[in-house]
C-alpha atoms as an extended CHARMM CRD file, in Angstrom:
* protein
*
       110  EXT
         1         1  UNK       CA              1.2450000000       -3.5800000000      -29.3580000000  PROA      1               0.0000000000
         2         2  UNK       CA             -1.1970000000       -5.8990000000      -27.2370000000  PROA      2               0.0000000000
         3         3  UNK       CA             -4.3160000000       -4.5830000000      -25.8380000000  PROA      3               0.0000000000
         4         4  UNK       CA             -5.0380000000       -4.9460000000      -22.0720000000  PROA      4               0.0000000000
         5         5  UNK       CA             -8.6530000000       -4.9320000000      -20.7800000000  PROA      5               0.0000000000
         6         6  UNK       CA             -9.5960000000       -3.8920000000      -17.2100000000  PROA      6               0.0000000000
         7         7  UNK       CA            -12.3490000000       -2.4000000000      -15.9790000000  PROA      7               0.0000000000
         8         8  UNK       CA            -12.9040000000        1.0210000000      -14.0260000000  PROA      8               0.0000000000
         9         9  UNK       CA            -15.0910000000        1.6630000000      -10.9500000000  PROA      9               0.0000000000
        10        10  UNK       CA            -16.6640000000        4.3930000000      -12.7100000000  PROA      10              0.0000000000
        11        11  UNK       CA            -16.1910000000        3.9650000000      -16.9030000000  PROA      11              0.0000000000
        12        12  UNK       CA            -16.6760000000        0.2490000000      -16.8780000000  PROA      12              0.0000000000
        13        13  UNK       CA            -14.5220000000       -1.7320000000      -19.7450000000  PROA      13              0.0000000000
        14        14  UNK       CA            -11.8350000000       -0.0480000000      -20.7070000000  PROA      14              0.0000000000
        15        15  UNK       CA             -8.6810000000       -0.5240000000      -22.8270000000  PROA      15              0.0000000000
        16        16  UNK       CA             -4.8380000000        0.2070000000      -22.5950000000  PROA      16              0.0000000000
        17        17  UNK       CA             -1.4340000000       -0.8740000000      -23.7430000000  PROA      17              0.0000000000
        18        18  UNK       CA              1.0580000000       -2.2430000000      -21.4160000000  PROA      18              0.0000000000
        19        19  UNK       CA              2.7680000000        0.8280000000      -20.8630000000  PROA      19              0.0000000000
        20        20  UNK       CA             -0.4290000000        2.1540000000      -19.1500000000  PROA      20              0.0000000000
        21        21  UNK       CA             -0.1100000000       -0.2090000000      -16.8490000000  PROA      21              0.0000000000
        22        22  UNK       CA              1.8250000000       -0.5280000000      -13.3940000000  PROA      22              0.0000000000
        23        23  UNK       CA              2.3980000000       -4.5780000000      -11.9050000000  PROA      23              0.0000000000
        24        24  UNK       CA              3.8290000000       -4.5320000000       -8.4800000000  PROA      24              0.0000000000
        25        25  UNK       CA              5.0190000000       -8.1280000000       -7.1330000000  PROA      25              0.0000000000
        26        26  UNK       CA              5.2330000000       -8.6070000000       -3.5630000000  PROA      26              0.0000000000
        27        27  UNK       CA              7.1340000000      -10.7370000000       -2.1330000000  PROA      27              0.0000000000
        28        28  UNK       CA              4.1750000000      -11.5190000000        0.1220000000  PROA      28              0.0000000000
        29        29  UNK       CA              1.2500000000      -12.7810000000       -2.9980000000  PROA      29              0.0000000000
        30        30  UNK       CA             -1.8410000000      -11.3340000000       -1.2810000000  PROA      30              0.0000000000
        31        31  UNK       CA             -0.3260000000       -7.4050000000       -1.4590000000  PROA      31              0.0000000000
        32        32  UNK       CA              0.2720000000       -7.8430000000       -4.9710000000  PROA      32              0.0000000000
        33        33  UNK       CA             -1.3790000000       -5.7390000000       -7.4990000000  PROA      33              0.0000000000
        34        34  UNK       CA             -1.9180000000       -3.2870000000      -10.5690000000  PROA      34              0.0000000000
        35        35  UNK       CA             -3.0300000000       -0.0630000000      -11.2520000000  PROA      35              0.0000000000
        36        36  UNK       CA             -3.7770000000        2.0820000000      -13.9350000000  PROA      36              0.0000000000
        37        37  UNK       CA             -5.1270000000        5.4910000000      -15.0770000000  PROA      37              0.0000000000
        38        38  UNK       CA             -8.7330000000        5.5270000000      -16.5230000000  PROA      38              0.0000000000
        39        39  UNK       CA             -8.5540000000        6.2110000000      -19.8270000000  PROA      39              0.0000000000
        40        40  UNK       CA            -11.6440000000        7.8080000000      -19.6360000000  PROA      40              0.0000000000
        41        41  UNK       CA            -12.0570000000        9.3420000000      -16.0270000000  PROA      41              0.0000000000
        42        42  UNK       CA             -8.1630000000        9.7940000000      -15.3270000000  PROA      42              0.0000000000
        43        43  UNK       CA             -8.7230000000        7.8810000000      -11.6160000000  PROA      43              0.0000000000
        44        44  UNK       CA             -6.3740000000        5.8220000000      -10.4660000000  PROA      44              0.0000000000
        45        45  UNK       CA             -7.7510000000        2.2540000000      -10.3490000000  PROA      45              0.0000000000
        46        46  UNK       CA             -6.1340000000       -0.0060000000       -8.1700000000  PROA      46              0.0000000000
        47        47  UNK       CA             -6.5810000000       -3.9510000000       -8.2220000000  PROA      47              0.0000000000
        48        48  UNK       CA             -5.6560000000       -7.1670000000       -6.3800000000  PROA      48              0.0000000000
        49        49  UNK       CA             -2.7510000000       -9.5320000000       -8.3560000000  PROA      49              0.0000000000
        50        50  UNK       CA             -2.9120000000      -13.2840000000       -8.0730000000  PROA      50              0.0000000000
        51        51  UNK       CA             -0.7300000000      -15.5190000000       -9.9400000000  PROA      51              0.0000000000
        52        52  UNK       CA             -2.5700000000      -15.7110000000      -12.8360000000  PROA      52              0.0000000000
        53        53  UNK       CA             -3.2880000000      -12.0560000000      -13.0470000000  PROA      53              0.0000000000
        54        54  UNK       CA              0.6080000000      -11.6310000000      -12.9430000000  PROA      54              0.0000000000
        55        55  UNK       CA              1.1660000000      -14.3020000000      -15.8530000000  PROA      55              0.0000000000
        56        56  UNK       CA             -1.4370000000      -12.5320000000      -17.8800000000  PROA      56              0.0000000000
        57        57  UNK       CA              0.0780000000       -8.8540000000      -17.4040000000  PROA      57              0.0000000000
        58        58  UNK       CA              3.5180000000       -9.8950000000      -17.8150000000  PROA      58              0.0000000000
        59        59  UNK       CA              2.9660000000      -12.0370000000      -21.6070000000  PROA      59              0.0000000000
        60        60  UNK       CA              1.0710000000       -8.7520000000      -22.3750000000  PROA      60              0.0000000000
        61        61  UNK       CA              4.2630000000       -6.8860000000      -22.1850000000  PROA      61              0.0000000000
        62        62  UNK       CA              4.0020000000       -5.2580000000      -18.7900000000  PROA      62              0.0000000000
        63        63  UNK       CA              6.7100000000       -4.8300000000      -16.2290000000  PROA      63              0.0000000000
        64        64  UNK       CA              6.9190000000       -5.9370000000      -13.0030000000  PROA      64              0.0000000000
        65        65  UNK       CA              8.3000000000       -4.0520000000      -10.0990000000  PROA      65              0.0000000000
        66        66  UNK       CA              8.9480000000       -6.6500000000       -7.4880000000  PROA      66              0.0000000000
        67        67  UNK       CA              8.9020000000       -5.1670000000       -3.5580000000  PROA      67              0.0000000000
        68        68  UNK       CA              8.8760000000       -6.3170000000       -0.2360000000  PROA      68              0.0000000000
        69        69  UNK       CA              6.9650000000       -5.7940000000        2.5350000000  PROA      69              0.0000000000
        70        70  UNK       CA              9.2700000000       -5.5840000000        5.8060000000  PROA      70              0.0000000000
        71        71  UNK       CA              8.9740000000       -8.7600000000        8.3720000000  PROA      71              0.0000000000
        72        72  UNK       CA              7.5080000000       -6.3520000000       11.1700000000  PROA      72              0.0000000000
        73        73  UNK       CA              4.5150000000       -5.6560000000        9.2200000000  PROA      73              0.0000000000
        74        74  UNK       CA              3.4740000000       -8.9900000000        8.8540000000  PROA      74              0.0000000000
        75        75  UNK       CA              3.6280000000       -9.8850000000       12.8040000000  PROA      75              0.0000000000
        76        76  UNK       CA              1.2190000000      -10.5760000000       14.5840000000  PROA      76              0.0000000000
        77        77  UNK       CA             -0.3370000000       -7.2900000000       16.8010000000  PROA      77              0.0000000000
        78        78  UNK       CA             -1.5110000000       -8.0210000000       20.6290000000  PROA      78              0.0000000000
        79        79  UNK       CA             -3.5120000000       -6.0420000000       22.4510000000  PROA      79              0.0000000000
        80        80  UNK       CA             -6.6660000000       -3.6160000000       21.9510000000  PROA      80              0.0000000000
        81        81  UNK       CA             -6.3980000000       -1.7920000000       18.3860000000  PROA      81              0.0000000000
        82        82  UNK       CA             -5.3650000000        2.3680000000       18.6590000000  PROA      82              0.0000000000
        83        83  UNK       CA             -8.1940000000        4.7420000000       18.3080000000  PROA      83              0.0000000000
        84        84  UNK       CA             -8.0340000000        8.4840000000       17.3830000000  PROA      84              0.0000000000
        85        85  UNK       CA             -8.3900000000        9.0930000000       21.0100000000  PROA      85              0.0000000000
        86        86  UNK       CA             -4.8430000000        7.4320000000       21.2560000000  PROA      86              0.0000000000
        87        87  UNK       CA             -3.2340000000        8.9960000000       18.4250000000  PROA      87              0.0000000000
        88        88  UNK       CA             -4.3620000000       12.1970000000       19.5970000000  PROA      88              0.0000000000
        89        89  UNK       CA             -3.4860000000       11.7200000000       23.1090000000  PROA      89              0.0000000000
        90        90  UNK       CA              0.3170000000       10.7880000000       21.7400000000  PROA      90              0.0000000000
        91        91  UNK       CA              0.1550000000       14.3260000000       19.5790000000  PROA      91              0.0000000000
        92        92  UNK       CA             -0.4940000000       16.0060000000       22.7820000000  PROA      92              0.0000000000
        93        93  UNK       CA              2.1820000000       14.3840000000       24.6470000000  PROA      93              0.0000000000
        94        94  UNK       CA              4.7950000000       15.3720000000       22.0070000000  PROA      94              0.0000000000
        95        95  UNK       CA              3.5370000000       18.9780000000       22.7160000000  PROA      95              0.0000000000
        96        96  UNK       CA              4.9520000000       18.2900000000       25.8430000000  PROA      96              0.0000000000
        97        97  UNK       CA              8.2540000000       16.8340000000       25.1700000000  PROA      97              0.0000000000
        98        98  UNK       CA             10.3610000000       18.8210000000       27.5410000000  PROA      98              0.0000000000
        99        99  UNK       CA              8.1990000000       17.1370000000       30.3120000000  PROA      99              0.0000000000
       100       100  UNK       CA              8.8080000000       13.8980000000       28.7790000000  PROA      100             0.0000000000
       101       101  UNK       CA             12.9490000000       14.0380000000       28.5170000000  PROA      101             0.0000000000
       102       102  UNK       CA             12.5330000000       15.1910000000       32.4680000000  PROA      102             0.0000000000
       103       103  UNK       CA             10.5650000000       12.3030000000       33.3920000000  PROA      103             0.0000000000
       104       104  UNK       CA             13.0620000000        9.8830000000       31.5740000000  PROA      104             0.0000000000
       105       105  UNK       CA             15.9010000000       11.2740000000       33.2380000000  PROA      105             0.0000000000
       106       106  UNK       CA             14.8700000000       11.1970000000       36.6720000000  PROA      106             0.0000000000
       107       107  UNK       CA             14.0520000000        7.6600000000       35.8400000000  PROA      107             0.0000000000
       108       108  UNK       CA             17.2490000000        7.1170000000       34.4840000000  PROA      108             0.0000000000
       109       109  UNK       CA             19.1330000000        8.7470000000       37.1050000000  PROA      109             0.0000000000
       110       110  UNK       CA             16.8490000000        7.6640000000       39.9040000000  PROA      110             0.0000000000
């Protein structure tokens, strides 16, 4: 069984076969990646994929799981970013949901 070298945060060098090893293919390149479990620390390491990375895993035996990321993800975002002031602001105003359907029906309804 081949040998795959990769190195941990923590341990350094360390070695595994290619059932230790988890290659997920995007269908958009720069998400791609692999992870593993240390050998040594048991963390999960997780690293970038390019297409050499992917050619290398593979002929050592390891299995690619292909996914997609969904088109909406990859649009492009206008306007300011959220903050937790926003997020928790929208929490709030789920509190209040019975206020909400009102307002939404007197809109509706005029």
């Amino acid at each position: 069984m081949t040998t795959i070298k990769a190195s941990c945060p923590t341990c350094g060098e360390v070695e595994m076969t290619s059932n230790d090893v988890m290659l997920m293919v995007c269908n958009h390149a720069p998400l791609s990646y692999y992870a593993f479990d240390c050998p040594s620390c048991a963390d999960e390491v997780r690293k970038p994929a390019d297409d050499h990375v992917i050619s290398l895993l593979m002929s050592g035996g390891v299995r690619a799981q292909v996914w997609e990321v969904p088109a909406e993800a990859l649009e492009p975002k206008a306007g300011p970013t959220l903050t937790y002031d926003d997020l928790l602001d929208f929490a709030l105003l789920l509190s209040h949901e019975d206020d909400i359907a009102a307002r939404i029906s007197e809109a509706i309804t005029g």
